[in-house]
N, C-alpha and C positions, 0 to 999 in steps of 0.2 A: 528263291525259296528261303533262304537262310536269311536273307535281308527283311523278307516279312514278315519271319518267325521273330528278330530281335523288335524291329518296331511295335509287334503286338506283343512283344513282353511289356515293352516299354508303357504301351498307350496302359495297361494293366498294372502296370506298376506303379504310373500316377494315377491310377482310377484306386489304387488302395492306399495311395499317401492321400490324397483328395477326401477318401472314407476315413479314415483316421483323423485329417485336420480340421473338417467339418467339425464335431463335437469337442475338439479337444479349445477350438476356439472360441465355442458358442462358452464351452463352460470358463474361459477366460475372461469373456466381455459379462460375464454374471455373476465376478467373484462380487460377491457383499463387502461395503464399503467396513475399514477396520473399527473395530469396537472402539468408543471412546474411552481413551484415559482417566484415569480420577481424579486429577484437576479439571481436563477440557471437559470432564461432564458434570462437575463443580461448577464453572462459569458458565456453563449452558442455566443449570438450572438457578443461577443465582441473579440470571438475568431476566428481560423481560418479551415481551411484543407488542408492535403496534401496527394497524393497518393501513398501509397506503396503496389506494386506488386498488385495495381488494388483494393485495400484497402482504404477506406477511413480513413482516421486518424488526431482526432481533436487532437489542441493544441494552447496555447496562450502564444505571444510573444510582452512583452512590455520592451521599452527602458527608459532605469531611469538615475541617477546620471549623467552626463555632464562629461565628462574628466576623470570618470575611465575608464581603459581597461578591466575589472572583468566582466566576464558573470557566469552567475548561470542555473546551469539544473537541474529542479525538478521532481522528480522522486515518483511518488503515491505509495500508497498501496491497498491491499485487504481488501474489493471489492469495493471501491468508486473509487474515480477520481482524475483531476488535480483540482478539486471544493475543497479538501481538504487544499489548500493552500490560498484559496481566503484571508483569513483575516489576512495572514502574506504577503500580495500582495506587495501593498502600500511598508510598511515596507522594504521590497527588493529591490523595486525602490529607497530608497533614501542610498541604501550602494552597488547595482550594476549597472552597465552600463546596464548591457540588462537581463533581468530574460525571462527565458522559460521553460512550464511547457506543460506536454502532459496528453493524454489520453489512455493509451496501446491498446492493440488491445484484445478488448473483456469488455472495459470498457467505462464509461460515454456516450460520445458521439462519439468516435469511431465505426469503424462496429464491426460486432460481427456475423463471420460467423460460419455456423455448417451448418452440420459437419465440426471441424476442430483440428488439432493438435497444440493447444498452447503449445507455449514454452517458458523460462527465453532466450534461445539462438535469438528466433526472433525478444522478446521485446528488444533485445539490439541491436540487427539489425536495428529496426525502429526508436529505439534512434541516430542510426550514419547517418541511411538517414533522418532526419526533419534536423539533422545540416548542411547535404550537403545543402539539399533544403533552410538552410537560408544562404548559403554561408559561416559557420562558421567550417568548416571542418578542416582549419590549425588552427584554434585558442585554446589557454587553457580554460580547462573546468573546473568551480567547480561544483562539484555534491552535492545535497541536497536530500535523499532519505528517504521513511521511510516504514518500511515492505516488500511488494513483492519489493517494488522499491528497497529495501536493496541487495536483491538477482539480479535482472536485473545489479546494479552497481557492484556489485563482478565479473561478466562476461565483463563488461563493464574495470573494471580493469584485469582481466587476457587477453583480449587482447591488452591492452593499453601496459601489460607487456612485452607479443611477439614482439612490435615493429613493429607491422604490420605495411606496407603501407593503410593507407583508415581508419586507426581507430582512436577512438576518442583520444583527448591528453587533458591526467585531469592533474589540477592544480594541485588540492585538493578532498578532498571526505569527506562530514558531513553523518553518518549514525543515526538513530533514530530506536527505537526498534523496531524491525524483527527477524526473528528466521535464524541469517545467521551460525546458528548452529545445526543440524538436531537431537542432542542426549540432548537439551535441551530445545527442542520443544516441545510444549504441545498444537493440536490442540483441536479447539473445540471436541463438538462431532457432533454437524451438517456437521464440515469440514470432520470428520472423514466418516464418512458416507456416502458423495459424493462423495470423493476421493477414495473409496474402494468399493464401493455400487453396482456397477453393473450394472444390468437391476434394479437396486432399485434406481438409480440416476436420470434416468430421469422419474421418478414417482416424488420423490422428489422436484427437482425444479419448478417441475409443480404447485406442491402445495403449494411452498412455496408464502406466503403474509406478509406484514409489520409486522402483528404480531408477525411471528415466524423470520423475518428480526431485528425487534429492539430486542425481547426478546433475542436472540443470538448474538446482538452486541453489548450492553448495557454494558454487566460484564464485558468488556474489556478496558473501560475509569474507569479514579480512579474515587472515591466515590463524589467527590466534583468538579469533570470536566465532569459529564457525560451531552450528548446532548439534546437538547430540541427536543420536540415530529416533532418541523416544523425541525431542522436540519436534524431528521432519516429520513423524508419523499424528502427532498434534497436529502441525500444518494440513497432512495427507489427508488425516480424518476431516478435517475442516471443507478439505476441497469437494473429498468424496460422496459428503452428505447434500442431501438432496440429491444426487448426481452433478455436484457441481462441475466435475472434469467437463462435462457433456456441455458446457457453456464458455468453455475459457475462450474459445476461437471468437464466439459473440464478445466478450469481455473486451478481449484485444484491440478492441475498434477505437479503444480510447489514443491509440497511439497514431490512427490514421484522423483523431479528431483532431489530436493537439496542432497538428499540422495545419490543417483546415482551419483551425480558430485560435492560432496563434496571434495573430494581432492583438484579438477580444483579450486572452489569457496573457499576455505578458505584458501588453500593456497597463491592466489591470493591477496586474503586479508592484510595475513602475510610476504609475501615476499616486498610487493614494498614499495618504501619508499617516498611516496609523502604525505604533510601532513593528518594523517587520526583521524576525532574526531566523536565522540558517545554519541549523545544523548541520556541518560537513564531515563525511569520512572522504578521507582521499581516494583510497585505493578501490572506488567504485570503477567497474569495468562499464558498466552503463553508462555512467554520468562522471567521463574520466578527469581529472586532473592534470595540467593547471586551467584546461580548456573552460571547464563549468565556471570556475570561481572567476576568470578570468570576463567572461560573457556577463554573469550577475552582477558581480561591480559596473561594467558598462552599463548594464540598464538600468540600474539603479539609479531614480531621481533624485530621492527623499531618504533623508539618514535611513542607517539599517546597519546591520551587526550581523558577524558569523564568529560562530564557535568552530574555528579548525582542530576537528579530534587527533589523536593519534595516527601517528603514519600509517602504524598497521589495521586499521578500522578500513571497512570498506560501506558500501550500498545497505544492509543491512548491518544490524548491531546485539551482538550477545555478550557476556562478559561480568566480571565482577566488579562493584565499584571502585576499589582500588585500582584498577588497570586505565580511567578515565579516560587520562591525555596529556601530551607531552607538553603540550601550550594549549593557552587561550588567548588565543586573537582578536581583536574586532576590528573590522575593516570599518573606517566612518566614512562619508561624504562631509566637505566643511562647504563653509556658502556657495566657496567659489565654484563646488562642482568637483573637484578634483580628490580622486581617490587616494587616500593614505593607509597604511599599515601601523597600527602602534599596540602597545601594552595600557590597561588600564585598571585603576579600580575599580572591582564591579560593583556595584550595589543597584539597589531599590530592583525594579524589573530587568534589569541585566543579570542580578545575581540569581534571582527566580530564574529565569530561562538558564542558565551556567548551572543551578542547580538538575534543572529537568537534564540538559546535556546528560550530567552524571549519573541521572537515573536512567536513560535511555540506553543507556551501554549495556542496560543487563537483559532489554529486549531480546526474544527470542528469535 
């Protein structure tokens, strides 16, 4: 008798935590996404859209320097936006003719549909029609990428290399750390998780909030660049809109592409020979050090250049210009093939790119 009366307390005790967690979760998964900030909703409205394949897709194009012919195409990373370039903006107006930066499809302020099958292959599709839609389709391109945007432009370069008719023509290509190498890749474990998860994925991003948002993106800036609590909430708001959280698991698939199409992607990389430089922070926990620099010198065919930041710089970059970097390096390839380490003079398009280096540190 005693043993029936506690279990029917019990069965009643979780029938009234059950009554209480019910609403108390529904109004969890319905908190409204944070209000934008008065910059991020400055660069929302100072930017534009255009339609692909009935898709909306944000991006901003501003004309700078007077009498270069130099355009720049910027190219974001995971999982923020073209908002990560904001404060090397300026800065690129006064060394390009025209800077243009986007929003990929599934981020910022772009749509963000679901169900849907995101892909490295689309985002560089959408990259070739915003150039048609600015009329810039014959023109050279330099590219400025950093993360996923690293892997869109390897695709972006392997068709540049086919000679296709309709595809983009790069000048040049500035890459900054991303894992455009699959075997020395080291995702999170949140990334892990989503991208392999299952029917556990979209439990996941349901739950996920700024807290487990900053705590997982925090160890990825160096020690002495990491974000202020209003930039993560920049980031957050970025994610939140449209209900972006609700796609990141779809998003993640880029990591089981690169896999899958790593030949396409690195060799791409290694085969053309238009100028190609890399921006490095060491102390990226994804893309660790000396492993990464060590694999891109080997694949590397055709001359190319890395700017080694600062020790304390990691996978993303914040900071003031003065904190730059302790050296600049550029690793060359000479005829014979063999990799060397020296100091140089920079000028003409080395010192442009050494210049952006310096602007990119102040990336949020």
């Amino acid at each position: 008798m005693v043993r029936r009366d506690r279990l029917r307390r019990m069965r009643e005790w979780w029938v009234q935590v059950g009554l209480l967690a019910v609403p108390l979760l529904a109004a969890y998964l319905h908190i409204p996404p944070p209000q934008l900030s008065p910059a991020l909703h400055s660069w929302k409205t100072s930017g534009k859209f255009f339609t692909y394949k009935g898709l909306r897709i944000f991006y901003q194009d501003s004309l700078g320097v007077v009498g270069s012919p130099e355009i720049v195409v910027l190219l974001h990373g995971f999982p923020t936006s073209s908002y990560d370039w904001y404060k090397i903006w300026e800065g690129l107006t006064l060394r390009f003719h025209r800077v243009i930066a986007l929003d990929f499809l599934g981020f910022g302020f772009s749509d963000k549909p679901r169900p849907h099958q995101y892909s490295i292959f689309e985002q560089a599709s959408i990259v070739e029609s915003l150039l048609r839609h600015l009329g810039l389709q014959n023109r050279r391109i330099n590219l400025l990428s950093h993360d996923y945007g690293d892997i869109v432009a390897q695709e972006l370069l392997y068709r540049y290399k086919q000679n296709r008719s309709g595809r983009l023509t790069i000048k040049s290509l500035c890459l900054s750390n991303g894992g455009i190498f699959p075997e020395t890749h080291r995702p999170l474990l949140l990334q892990k998780l989503l991208k392999d998860g299952g029917v556990l994925s979209p439990i996941l991003t349901r739950l996920m909030n700024f807290f487990v948002f900053s705590r997982g993106l925090t160890p990825v800036f160096g020690p002495y660049t990491r974000p202020s609590e209003s930039e993560l909430w920049d980031m957050w708001a970025g994610i939140r809109n449209n209900d972006g959280n609700l796609v990141i698991d779809s998003l993640l698939q880029y990591i089981n592409q690169r896999k899958k199409f790593r030949r396409r992607w690195v060799g791409a990389l290694a085969s053309v020979s238009i100028p190609i430089h890399f921006i490095y922070g060491p102390l990226d926990p994804i893309n660790p050090y000396p492993e990464f620099l060590e694999l891109y010198s080997t694949n590397m065919i055709f001359a190319y250049t890395v700017t080694f930041l600062s020790i304390n710089t990691s996978s993303c970059w914040k900071g003031r210009q003065n904190d730059i970097c302790n050296r600049c390096l550029v690793l060359s390839r000479d005829e014979a093939g063999d990799a060397r380490e020296r100091k140089v003079n920079i000028n003409s398009l080395l010192a442009l790119v050494c210049q952006i280096s310096c602007l990119i540190f102040k990336i949020t």
